[in-house]
C-alpha positions, -999 to 999 in steps of 0.1 A, spaced: 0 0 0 30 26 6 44 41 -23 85 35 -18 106 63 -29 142 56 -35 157 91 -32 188 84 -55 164 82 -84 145 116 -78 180 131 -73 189 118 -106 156 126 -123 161 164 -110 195 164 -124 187 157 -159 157 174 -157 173 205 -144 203 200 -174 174 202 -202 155 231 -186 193 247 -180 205 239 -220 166 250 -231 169 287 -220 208 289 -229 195 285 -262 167 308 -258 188 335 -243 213 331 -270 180 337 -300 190 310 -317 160 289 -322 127 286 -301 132 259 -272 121 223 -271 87 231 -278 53 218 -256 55 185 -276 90 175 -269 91 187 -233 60 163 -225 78 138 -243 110 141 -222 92 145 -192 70 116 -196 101 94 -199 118 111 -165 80 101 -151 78 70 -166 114 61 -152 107 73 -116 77 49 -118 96 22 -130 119 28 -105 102 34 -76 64 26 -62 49 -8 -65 65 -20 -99 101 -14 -78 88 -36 -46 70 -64 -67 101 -68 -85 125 -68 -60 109 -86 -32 83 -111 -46 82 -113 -85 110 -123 -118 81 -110 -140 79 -78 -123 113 -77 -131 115 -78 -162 87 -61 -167 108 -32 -151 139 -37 -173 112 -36 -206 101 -3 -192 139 11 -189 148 -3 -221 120 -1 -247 100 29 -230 121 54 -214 150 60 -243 131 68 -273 109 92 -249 140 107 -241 157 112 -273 121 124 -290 120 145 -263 156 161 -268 164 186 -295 198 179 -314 202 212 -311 203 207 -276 229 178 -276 250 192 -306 277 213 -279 286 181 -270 300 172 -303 321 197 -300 356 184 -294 368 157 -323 374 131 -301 343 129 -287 322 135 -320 345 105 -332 332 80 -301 298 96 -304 300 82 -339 316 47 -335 292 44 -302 258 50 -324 265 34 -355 239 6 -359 265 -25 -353 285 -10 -326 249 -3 -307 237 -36 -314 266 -52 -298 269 -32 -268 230 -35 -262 229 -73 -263 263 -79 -245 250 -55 -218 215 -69 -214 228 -106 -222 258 -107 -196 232 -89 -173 206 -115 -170 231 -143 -163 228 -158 -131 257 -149 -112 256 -115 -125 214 -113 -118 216 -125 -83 247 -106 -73 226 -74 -88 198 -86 -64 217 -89 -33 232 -58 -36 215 -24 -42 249 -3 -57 251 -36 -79 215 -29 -88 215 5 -95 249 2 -121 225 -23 -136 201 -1 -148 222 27 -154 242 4 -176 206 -5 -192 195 24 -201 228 39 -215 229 7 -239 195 10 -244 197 48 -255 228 34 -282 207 9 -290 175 30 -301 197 61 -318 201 44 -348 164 45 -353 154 79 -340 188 103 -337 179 137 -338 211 146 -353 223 147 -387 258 142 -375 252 111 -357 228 103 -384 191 77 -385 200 43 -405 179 46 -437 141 30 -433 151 -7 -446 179 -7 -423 157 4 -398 134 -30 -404 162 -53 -407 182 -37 -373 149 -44 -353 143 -79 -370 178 -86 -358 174 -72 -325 150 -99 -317 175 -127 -320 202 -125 -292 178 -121 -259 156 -154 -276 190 -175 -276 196 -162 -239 162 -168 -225 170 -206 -240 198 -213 -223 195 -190 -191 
């Protein structure tokens, strides 16, 4: 019946929250374009709500006291929900300063290309769910939490190839699109088999 609230995550949340808001009216102040706009701000906020759900509340306590579905149910949310929110939600405009420096343009690159992505999603998510590593992650909370921090970072690589809102770190064309996400079903089924 209580609602749990796990203040590390609504620290987090502010933070990034209080980033966008912060880069929003740089950009403002600077005339440079109009901000995020109504649309993509409910986007990003809906994604920093649906993560503190996720993360907190009854979905948190069902899956870390009494259910493996709720679980996974939780990991879905953190990996096929929240990212694409996010990066809908973000202007590239907004991101672009980033790019800035060479070097990091140049991982920024490597990192979202559609095969290094793939990879580093399904190695993270796959190494994740094996049983030493799932039940160490469940005995410890630190464990836990650089869990899903490491989820949704490869889950953010993983999605950019599909909806990047930057030219320089660019979409894969539509029939690459298809065949990515036919190919992204593949390496969790052969887990799930032998896990």
């Amino acid at each position: 019946r209580d609602f749990s609230v796990h203040w590390s995550t609504v620290l987090g949340l502010a933070a990034l929250w209080g980033l966008y808001e912060w880069r929003a009216r740089v950009h403002s102040a600077r005339g440079e374009t109009a901000g995020p706009g109504r649309g993509r701000r409910a986007l990003f906020v809906s994604g920093l709500l649906l993560m503190f759900l996720t993360l907190n509340g009854p979905l948190h306590d069902l899956s870390d006291f009494y259910l493996f579905s709720a679980h996974m149910v939780q990991h879905l949310v953190l990996t096929l929900m929240v990212p694409p929110l996010l990066i809908a939600g973000t202007p590239g405009w907004m991101l672009r300063p980033a790019l800035r420096a060479p070097w990091v343009a140049a991982m920024a690159r490597r990192a979202t290309g559609a095969r290094t992505a793939f990879v580093i999603f399904n190695v993270v998510v796959a190494v994740w769910h094996l049983p030493p590593m799932y039940n160490t992650a469940m005995a410890w909370h630190p464990v836990h939490i650089a869990q899903h921090l490491m989820f949704l970072v490869a889950a953010t690589l993983m999605w950019w190839p599909l909806t990047s809102p930057l030219p320089e770190l660019p979409r894969l064309p539509y029939p690459g699109q298809m065949l990515y996400c036919f190919l992204m079903t593949i390496p969790m089924s052969l887990v799930a088999i032998y896990v």
